[in-house]
C-alpha positions, 0 to 999 in steps of 0.5 A, spaced: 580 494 472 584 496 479 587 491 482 589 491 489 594 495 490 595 497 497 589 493 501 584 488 498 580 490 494 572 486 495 566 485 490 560 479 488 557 476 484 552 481 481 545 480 483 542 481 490 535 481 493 530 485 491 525 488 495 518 485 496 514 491 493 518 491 487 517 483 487 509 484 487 509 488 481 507 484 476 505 483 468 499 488 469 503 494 473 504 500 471 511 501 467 512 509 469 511 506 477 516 500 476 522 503 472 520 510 478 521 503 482 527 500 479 531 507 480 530 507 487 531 500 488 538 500 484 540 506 488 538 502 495 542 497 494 548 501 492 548 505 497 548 499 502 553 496 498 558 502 498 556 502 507 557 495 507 565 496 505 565 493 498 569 496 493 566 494 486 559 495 486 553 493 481 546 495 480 544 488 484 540 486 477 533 490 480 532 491 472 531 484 471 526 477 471 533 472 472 541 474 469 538 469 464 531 469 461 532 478 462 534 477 454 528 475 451 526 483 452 533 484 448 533 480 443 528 479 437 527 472 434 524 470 440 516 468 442 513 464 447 513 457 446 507 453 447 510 448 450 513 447 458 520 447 458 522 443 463 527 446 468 534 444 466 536 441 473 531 436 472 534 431 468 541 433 471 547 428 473 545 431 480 537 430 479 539 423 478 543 422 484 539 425 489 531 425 486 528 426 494 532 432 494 531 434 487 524 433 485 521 436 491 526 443 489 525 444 483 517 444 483 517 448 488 523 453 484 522 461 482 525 458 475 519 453 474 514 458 473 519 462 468 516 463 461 519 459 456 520 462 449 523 460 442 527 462 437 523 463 430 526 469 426 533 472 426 537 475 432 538 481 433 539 486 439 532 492 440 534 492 447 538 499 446 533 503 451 533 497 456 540 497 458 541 506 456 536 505 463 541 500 467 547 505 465 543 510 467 540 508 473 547 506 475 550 512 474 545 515 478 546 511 484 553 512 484 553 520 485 556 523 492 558 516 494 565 513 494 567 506 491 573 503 486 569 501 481 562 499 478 560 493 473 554 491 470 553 483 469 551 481 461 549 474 460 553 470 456 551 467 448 552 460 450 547 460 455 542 464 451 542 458 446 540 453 451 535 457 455 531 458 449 530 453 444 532 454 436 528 453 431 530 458 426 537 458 425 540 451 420 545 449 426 546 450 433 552 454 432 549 459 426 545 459 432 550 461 437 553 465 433 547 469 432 546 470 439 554 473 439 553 477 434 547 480 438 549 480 444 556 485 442 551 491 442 550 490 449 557 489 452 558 494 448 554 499 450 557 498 458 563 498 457 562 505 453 558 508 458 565 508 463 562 502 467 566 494 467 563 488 463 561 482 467 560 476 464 555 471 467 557 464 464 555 457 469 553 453 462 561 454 461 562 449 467 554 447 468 553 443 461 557 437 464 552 437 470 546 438 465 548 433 461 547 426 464 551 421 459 557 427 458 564 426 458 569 431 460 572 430 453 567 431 450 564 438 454 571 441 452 570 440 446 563 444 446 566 449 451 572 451 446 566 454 440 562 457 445 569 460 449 569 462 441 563 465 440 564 470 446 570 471 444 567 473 438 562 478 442 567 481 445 571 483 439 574 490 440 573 491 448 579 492 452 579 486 455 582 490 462 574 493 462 572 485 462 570 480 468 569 473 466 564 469 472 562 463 471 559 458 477 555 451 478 548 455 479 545 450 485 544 455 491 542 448 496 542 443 493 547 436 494 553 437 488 558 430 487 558 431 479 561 438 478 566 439 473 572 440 476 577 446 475 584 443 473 579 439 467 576 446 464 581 452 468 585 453 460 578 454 457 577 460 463 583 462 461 582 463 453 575 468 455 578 475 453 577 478 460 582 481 465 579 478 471 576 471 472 571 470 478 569 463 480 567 458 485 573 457 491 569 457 497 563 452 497 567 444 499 566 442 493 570 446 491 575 450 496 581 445 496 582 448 489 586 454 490 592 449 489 590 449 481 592 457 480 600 453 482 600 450 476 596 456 471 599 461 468 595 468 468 595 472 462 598 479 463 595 483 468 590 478 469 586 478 476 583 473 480 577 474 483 576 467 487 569 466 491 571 467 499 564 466 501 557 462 499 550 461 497 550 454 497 549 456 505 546 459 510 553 459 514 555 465 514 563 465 514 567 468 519 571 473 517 577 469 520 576 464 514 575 470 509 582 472 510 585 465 511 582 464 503 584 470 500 590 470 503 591 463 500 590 465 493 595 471 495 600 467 496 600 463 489 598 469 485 600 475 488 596 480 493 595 485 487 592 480 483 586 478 488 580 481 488 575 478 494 568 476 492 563 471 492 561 464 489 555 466 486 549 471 486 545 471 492 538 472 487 539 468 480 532 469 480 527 474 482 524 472 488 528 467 490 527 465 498 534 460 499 537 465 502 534 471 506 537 478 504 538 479 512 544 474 511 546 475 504 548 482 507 551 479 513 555 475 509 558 481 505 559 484 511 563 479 513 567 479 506 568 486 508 572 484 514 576 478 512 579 483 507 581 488 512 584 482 515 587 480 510 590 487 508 594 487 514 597 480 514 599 482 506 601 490 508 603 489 515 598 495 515 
């Protein structure tokens, strides 16, 4: 994938707002209307990308329900369960250390309507049609307009496995394995098609949080299998054509127990990937760039740090979006930083944390600091 070569180069974190009309075409829609809808929602928010000044761009994830729940449509081996499942968040280290907060929030969650499926049967991947559209509603959307690159986002094995719960499989790591060797299809298939691979990872760092009497030890030691296991799913992919994104999924919502990078940022580093995204914006997790002064990069690897949030609605000057970027500029070198964000801007569709009047707003404002920061890193 391109570095920046000559000025920074600016992309996110994959998924953006949908519009309110393809929102309201529910279960009973007309299937020929939704995917005419689709196309032309990937092909507005691409072009808006591209007006707003970014430089590698995706389909906003019009196509899918969440970056996660989106595999049950993918995946066979999965049924509906009979039983609610109860938002991950809710029995969080965070949940427990500010419930006035959190109880109200998470009822009130896009997420907590979301079906819940299981695992009865083997996993395998039927979503070749299913992601073929992505590709080419992409590629559509790309045509006459003028961008560095373009990424699709594919959720990572390990949080498939704990969205939706196994009853099939002997183990929990037959399981992940299962899930791996599934989703390889689908990476696959988008980096033959021309486009880069993005994988969304918040588990990675997030199951410490979920998991209220966890230790850091003892998260490593399940980070290292499922580190494993995507590996295993990215076997014989460049890993130059790979994004690795990983985050701590709150949008607003008070954090003290986040995982802190120094304790996890080796095991980011094993994913077989050629640019690691991730949280640097948020104050939870800003004073970190001093991390990157004590970690070596794999060859040719880039960093693509959060210069801008949505565990806000501040939107940032550009003046501190440059200030960011060139921070981690100066530890890693400036051909080695791409611009992004802390996370998507719509996990969920539907989601209403933030108004797609300011999630453009603050694109527009990772834009400008870029060029701030290209002519205080270029003179130019």
């Amino acid at each position: 994938m391109k570095g920046s070569v000559d000025r920074i180069l600016t992309t996110h974190a994959g998924s953006l707002p949908h519009p309110a009309d393809l929102l309201a075409m529910g279960p009973s829609r007309d299937e020929t209307a939704y995917a005419a809808r689709v196309r032309r929602a990937v092909a507005d928010v691409v072009r808006r990308q591209a007006e707003t000044g970014l430089d590698v761009v995706a389909d906003g994830e019009m196509s899918k329900p969440s970056f996660i729940t989106y595999v049950t449509e993918r995946l066979s081996g999965f049924e509906p369960s009979a039983e609610p499942g109860a938002l991950p968040w809710a029995g969080s280290k965070e949940a427990k250390a500010f419930p006035e907060f959190y109880e109200p929030t998470l009822r009130q969650s896009p997420n907590a309507a979301a079906p819940r499926f299981v695992c009865t049967g083997p996993v395998r991947y039927v979503g070749h049609g299913r992601v073929q559209t992505d590709i080419d509603n992409l590629k559509a959307a790309l045509a006459g307009l003028r961008v560095e690159e373009a990424f699709i986002p594919a959720i990572a094995p390990s949080n498939v496995e704990g969205r939706q719960k196994n009853t099939y499989y002997k183990t929990d790591e037959e399981y992940l394995f299962a899930i791996a060797e599934a989703m390889h299809e689908e990476y696959r298939a988008i980096v033959e098609a021309g486009f880069l691979l993005q994988i969304d990872d918040p588990r990675l760092v997030t199951y410490y949080i979920l998991n209220p009497r966890s230790t850091v030890a003892e998260c490593r030691t399940w980070a290292e299998v499922r580190v494993e296991a995507l590996n295993h799913a990215l076997r014989g992919i460049p890993r130059e054509r790979v994004r690795f994104h990983t985050c701590y999924s709150i949008n607003m919502g008070p954090r003290v127990y986040d995982m802190e990078l120094k304790d996890v940022v080796d095991l980011i580093l094993h994913v077989h990937a050629g640019a690691y995204s991730f949280e640097a914006a948020n104050p939870r997790h800003e004073h970190e760039w001093r991390v990157w002064e004590r970690v070596t990069l794999p060859e040719g690897a880039l960093l693509v740090p959060g210069v801008i949030t949505q565990s806000t609605v501040l939107v940032e000057h550009p003046e501190l979006v440059a200030e960011r970027i060139v921070r981690f500029a100066g530890v890693v070198g400036r051909e080695r930083v791409v611009a992004g964000a802390d996370c998507g801007f719509a996990s969920f569709a539907g989601s209403t944390e933030i108004h797609p009047s300011i999630v453009w707003a603050k694109l527009a404002s990772l834009t400008a600091g870029a060029r701030i920061a290209s002519q205080r890193l270029w003179g130019r």
